[in-house]
N, C-alpha and C positions, 0 to 999 in steps of 0.2 A: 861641321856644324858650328856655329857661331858661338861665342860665346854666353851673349844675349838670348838667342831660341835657347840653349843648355840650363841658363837659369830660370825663364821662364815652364821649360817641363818640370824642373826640379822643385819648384815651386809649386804646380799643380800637383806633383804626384802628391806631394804631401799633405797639402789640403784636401787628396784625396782619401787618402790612407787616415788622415786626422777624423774624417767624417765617415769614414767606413768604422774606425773604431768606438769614435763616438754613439753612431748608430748600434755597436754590437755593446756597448755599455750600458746604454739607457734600456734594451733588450734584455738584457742580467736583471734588470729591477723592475719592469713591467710583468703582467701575468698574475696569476692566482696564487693565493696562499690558504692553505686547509690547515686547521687546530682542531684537533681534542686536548679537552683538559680535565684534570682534578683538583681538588684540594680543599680549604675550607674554606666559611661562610661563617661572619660576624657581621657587628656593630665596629669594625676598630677605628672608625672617623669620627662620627659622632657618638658618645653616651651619655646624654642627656636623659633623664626620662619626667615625663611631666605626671605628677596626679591629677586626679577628679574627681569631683563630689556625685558619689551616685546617691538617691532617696533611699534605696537597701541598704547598701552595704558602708556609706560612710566615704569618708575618704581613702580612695582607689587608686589602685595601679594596673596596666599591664605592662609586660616588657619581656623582651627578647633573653633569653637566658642560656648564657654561653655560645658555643658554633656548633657550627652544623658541618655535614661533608655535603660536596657539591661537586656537581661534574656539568660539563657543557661540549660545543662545538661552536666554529667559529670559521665564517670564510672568508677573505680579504682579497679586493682588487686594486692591485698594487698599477697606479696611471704610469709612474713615476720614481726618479729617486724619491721624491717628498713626501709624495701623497697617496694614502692609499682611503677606503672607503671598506669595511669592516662591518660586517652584520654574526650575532650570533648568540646562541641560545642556553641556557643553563637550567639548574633544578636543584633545588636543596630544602628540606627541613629544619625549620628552628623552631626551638622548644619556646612555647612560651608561658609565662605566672603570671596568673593574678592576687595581688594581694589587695586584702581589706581592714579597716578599723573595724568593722562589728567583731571578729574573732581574730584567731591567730591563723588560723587555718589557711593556705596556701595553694590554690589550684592548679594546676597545669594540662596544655594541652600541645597539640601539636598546628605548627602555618609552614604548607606548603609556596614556596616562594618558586614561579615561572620566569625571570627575566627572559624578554628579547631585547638585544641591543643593538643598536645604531651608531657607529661610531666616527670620526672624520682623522685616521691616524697620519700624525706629523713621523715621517723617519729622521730621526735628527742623527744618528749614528750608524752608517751601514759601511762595512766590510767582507770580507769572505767569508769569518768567522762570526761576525756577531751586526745585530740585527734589533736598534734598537727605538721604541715607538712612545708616542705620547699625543693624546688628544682628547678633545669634548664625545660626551657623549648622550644619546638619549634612550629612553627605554624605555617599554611600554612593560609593564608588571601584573600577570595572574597572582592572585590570590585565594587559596581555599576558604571556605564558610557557609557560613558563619561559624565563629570561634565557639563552645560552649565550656564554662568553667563550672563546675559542680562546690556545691560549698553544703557541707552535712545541717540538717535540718533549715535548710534555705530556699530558697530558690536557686534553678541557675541564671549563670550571669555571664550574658551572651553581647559577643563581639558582630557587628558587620563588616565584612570587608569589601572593599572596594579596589577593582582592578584600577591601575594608576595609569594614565598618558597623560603629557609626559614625564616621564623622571629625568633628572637634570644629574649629571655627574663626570666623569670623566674616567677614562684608562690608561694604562700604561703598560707596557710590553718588550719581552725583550727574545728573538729568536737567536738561538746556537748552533751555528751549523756543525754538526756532524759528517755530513757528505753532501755533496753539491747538491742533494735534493732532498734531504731531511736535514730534522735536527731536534732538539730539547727547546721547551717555549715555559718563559715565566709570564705571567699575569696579571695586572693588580685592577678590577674591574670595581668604581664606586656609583652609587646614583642616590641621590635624596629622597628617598618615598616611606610615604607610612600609607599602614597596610589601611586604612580610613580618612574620608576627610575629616572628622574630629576629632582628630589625633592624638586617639585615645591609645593607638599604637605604632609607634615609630619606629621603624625596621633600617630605612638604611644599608639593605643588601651589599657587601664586599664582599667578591671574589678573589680570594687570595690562589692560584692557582700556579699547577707544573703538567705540562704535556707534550707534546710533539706537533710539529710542524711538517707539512709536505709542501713543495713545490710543485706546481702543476705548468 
């Protein structure tokens, strides 16, 4: 055999094996990814809260008060190293006060918070071990209601809420593989929505979250 036909197989085979491997690489990072998660539900992006003049009560407030626990699910179709496409759903309660100037008095009720989200994750950091994500996102948000705040020898003083499309935010994520088909998954899910267009309440849903991953 020539020396010339010798480097030309040699050449192919490797190109071959280059793109055989390549193929079984890009195969590693394509397919589906399933989340359950837990953990809690604040305000920790924005805390702003604005008042209002209501005719009863004076100058008003409501607002979100302290976290809530929250749990969800989450499915991702991973194209690519880069790119994947992320849909998924959560649930939590947050307590919230109304206060007013006509007394001291202090109301409180309870707003169930529905996110579903939408999201476009960028993989910027992927390894055997670790698995890490960032991207825009959108969300459409259930709301329970109307809100009512009881206030002693008053009337009550009732919220409307309104289901939001779209909320604008973003997430970030990070999978730990454990064995080549699970692993431990951190969370940090934010979007901008008040629970009204008169933004008499601004919620701001974050999912601060710890759950597990499956590869499919």
């Amino acid at each position: 055999m020539s020396r010339t036909r010798l480097l030309s197989i040699s050449v192919v085979s490797i190109l071959a094996l280059t793109a055989v491997s390549s193929a079984k690489a890009q195969s590693d990072y394509n397919g589906w990814r399933v989340r359950a998660f837990a953990g809690i539900v604040g305000r920790f992006v924005e805390s702003d809260n604005t008042t209002f003049d209501d005719p009863t009560f004076g100058t008003s407030s409501t607002e979100v008060d302290g976290t809530g626990f929250g749990f969800g699910a989450d499915v991702e179709r991973r194209f690519n190293k880069l790119f994947g496409l992320d849909l998924a759903m959560g649930f939590t309660q947050l307590d919230v006060v109304f206060a007013q100037s006509l007394t001291s008095y202090v109301s409180q009720t309870t707003l169930d918070v529905t996110p579903i989200w939408l999201a476009a994750n960028f993989h910027w950091v992927k390894n055997e071990k670790l698995d890490f994500w960032l991207g825009p996102q959108i969300a459409y948000i259930f709301w329970n209601g109307p809100l009512v705040f009881s206030v002693p020898g008053e009337e009550d003083f009732t919220v409307e809420t309104e289901n939001e499309f779209p909320a604008i935010g973003f997430d970030l994520g990070l999978d730990w593989w454990l064995m080549d088909k699970g692993g431990l998954n951190f969370a940090f899910r934010f979007v901008d929505a008040d629970a009204n267009t008169s933004h008499k309440l601004p919620v701001d849903p974050t999912f601060v979250t710890l759950g597990y991953t499956w590869k499919l």
